[in-house]
N, C-alpha and C positions, 0 to 999 in steps of 0.2 A: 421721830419714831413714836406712834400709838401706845399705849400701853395695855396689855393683856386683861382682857374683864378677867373676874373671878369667876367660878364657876357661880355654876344656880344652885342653890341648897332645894333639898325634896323637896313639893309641894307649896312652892314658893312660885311668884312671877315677878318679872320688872315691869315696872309703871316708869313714867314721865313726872316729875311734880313739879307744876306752875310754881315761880316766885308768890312767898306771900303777901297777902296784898291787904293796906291800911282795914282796920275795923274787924280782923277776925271772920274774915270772908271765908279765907280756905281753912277754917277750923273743923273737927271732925267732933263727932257728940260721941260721949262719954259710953265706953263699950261699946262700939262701934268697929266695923272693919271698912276699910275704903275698898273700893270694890277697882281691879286695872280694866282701864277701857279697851273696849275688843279688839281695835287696830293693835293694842300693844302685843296681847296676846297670843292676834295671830301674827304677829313678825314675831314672837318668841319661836312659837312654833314653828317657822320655816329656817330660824336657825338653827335650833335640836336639830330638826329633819337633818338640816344641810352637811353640821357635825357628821353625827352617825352613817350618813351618805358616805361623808368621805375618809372617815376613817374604816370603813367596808370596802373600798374603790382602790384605800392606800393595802391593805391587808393581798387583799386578789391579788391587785397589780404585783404588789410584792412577788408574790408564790408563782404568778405569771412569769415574770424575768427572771427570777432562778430558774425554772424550768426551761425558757426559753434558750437561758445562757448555756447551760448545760444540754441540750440538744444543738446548739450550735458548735459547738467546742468539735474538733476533726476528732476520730480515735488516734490513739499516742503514735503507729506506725503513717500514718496517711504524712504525702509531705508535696505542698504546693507545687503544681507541677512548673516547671523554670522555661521564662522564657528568656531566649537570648537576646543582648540589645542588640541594636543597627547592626548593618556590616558597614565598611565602608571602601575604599579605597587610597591605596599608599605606593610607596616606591619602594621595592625590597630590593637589597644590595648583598645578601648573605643568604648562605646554607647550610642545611647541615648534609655534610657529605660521609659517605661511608656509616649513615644512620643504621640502628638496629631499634625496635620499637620495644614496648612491653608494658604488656595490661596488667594492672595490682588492684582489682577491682574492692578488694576490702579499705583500698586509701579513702573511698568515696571521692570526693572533688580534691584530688591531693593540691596543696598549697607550697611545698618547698623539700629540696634535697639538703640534705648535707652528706659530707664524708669526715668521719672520725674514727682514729682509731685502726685504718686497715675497713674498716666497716661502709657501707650507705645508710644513712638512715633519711626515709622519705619521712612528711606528714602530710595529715590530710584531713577532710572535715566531712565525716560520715553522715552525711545528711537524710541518709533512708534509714538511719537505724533509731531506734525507740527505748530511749530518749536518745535525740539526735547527741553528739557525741566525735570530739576529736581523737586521732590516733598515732602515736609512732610504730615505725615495721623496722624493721633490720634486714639487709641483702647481704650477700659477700658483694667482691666486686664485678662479679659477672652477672649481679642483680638478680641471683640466685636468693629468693627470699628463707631467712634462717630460723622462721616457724619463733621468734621475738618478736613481741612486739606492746605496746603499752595504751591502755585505753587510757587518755586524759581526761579523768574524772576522779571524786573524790568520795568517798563514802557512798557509792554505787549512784550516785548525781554527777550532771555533767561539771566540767568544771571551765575546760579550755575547749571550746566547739570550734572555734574558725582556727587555727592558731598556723601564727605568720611571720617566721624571722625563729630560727635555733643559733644560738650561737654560745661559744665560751675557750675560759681562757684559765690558767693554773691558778689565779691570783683571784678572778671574780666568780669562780663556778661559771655554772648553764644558767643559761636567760632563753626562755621562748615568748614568743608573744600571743595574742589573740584579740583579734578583730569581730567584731560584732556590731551590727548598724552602726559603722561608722567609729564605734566607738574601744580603745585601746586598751588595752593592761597588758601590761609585761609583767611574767613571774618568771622568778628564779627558782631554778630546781637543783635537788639532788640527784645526779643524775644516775648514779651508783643503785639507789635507792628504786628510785623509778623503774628501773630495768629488772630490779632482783622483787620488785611486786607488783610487776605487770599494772602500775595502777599510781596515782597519784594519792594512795591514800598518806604517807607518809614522807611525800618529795619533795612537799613545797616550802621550799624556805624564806619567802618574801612575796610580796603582792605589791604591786606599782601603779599607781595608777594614772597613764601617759594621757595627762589632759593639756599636753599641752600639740599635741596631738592633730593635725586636721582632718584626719582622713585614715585614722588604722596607724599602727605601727608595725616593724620588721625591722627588731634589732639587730645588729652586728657592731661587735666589740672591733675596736679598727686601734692603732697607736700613731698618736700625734705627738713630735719630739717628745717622746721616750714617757709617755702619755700611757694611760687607757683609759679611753672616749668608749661609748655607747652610738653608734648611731643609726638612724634613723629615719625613713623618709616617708613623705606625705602620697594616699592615693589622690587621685582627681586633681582637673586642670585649672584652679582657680588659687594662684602667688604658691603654687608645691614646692616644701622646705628639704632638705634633708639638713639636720639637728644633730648636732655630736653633743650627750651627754655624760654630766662627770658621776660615776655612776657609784661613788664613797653618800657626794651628798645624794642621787635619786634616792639608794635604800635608805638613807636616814630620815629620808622625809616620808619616802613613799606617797610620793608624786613629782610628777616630772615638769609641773607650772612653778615649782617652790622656789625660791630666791638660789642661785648658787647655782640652777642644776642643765639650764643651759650652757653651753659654752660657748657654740660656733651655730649659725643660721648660714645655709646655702640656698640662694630658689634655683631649684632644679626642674628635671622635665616633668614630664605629666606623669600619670597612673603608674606609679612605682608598686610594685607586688613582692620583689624582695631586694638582697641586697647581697653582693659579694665581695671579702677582702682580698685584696692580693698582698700580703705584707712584706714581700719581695720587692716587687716593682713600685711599689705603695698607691697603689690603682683602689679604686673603688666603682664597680660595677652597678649599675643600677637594672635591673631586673624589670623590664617595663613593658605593657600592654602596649598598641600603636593609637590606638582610640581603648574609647571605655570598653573593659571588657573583652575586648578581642585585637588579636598580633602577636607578633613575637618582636622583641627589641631589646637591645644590649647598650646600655649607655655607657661608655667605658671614660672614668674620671680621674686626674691627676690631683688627688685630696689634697694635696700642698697647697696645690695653686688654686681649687675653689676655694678652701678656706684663705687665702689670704685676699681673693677676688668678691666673693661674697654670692658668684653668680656661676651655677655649670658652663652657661653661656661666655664668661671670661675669658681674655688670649690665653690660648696656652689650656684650655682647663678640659675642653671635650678631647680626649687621645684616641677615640671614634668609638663610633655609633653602628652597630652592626641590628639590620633591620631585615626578616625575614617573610617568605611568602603565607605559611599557613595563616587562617582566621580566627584560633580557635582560643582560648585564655593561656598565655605564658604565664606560670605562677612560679617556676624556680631556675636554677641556674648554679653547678656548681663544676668546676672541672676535676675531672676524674683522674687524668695525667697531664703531661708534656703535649698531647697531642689530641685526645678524645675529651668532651662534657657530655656534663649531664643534664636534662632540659625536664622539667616537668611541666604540665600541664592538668588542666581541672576536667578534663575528660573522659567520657567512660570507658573508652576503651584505649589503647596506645598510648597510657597518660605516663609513661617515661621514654625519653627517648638517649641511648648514648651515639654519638656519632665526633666528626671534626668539623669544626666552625669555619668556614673558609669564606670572603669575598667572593662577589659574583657580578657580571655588566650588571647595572641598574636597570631596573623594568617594572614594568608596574605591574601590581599587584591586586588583581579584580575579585569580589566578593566570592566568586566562584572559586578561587584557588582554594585549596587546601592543603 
């Protein structure tokens, strides 16, 4: 590496000086000044110029890219208009029968239902609103919306935008999760809290952060001999895990790579979007796109036997796969009683649906259907 000249003191110039040589050759007489020869001079001066050139050029440029940056920046409400991936084509084997639909256009791209309490509660990821912004709603059961509902954010910033997987139990509280490129965090809430201040300013009682993660998380609290696991499973088609974590050590670490916080790995099917328990039957439903982005699919799992198999794919481990015609994003899935569920969707309009889940002859399923 070079080393930085000194500056040039005022009225001064650099010269070149020849080694000196036997007999007092390059001596100078006595009050005398050496005069620098003209080549020196003029390369002095083409490096001043060249300086002051470019600290003018770095100056501009500067005030140029702020300006630039900031007429490029969208206004806060503009919002990239969305294109859908492929469609494709699949084999649907299921329907919902005795459907009734219904628009909640304030969920924006809703992401999951739950039922607590006698109550619905959807969420969703409001992506037209400014600052974009996740949200919970409240229904009775005839999806009758009850004018509740909780902006997920935190001191009037957002907090939770995508948020993917509600779940909870007497012993752990609520956990919701939130996905964002890709990328995971589970928080724990108050959930008492949340409701009575329409707001996350004072709900959050833990921050997780699920790096162990491929693809988004969608917690659901599930029990494994006489257990409470955390679990979890992976979007997109490349080795997708579903993870049951021990969820004393996740909060204590606060993070989900940490030594201890793993327990069980399953690979499971592809684009998982949520996750349902049945603690009865001890099923575990996986909530699944048919391709990226678009389908409806039900992967219904015998948790015993993946975990002790390692793979959905194991004897015994798929108790069926209910795969239906629409094309449009499945994001939830919860059953409402004995006989009716409830299906959500990322759609603008019709983005809940209650009906009965029933088997169908298998047929194929062409991009046109809806």
């Amino acid at each position: 590496m070079s080393r930085l000249k000194r500056p040039l003191e005022a009225g001064t110039t650099t010269r070149e000086v020849s080694p000196r040589r036997p007999g007092g050759a390059n001596r100078r007489r006595a009050g005398t000044r050496e005069k620098a020869p003209a080549g020196a001079i003029w390369s002095t001066c083409l490096v001043v110029s060249f300086v002051v050139a470019s600290l003018c050029s770095f100056i501009t440029a500067g005030r140029d890219a702020r300006s630039t940056t900031a007429n490029q920046e969208p206004p806060p409400a503009a919002v990239a208009k969305y294109q859908p991936p492929p469609d494709g084509t699949w084999t649907a084997d299921a329907e919902v029968a005795e459907a009734r639909t219904f628009t909640d256009p304030a969920l924006g791209a809703a992401q999951g239902v739950a039922v607590r309490d006698g109550k619905v509660y959807a969420y969703g990821d409001v992506y037209s609103a400014s600052p974009r912004m996740g949200v919970m709603r409240e229904y009775d059961q005839n999806l009758a919306p009850t004018g509740r509902q909780v902006k997920l954010g935190r001191g009037g910033r957002p907090l939770i935008i995508h948020p993917t997987g509600l779940t909870w139990d007497r012993r752990f509280g609520t956990f919701l999760g939130d996905t964002v490129l890709k990328k995971a965090v589970i928080y724990k809430l108050d959930w008492d809290r949340a409701w009575a201040d329409g707001t996350l300013d004072r709900a959050v009682l833990a921050t997780i952060d699920d790096d162990a993660a491929i693809n988004g998380c969608r917690p659901t609290l599930v029990e494994v001999d006489g257990r409470t696991l955390l679990a979890t499973a992976d979007y997109g088609d490349v080795r997708p895990e579903l993870r049951l974590y021990n969820p004393e050590a996740m909060l204590k670490a606060g993070r989900t790579s940490a030594p201890g916080v793993v327990v069980h790995r399953v690979l499971c099917g592809p684009f998982n979007q949520n996750l349902h328990w049945d603690s009865t039957a001890r099923r575990l439903t996986c909530v699944q796109n048919v391709i990226e982005g678009r389908g409806w699919r039900l992967d219904v799992l015998d948790l015993d036997r993946a975990l002790a198999d390692g793979r959905a794919t194991g004897p015994g481990v798929r108790v069926r796969t209910f795969t239906f015609d629409p094309h449009n994003e499945l994001e939830g899935y919860w059953p409402l009683d004995a006989q009716r569920s409830l299906i959500v969707t990322s759609s603008r309009s019709d983005n809940i649906t209650l009906g009965v889940i029933r088997p169908i002859a298998a047929h194929t399923s062409a991009p046109s259907s809806r």
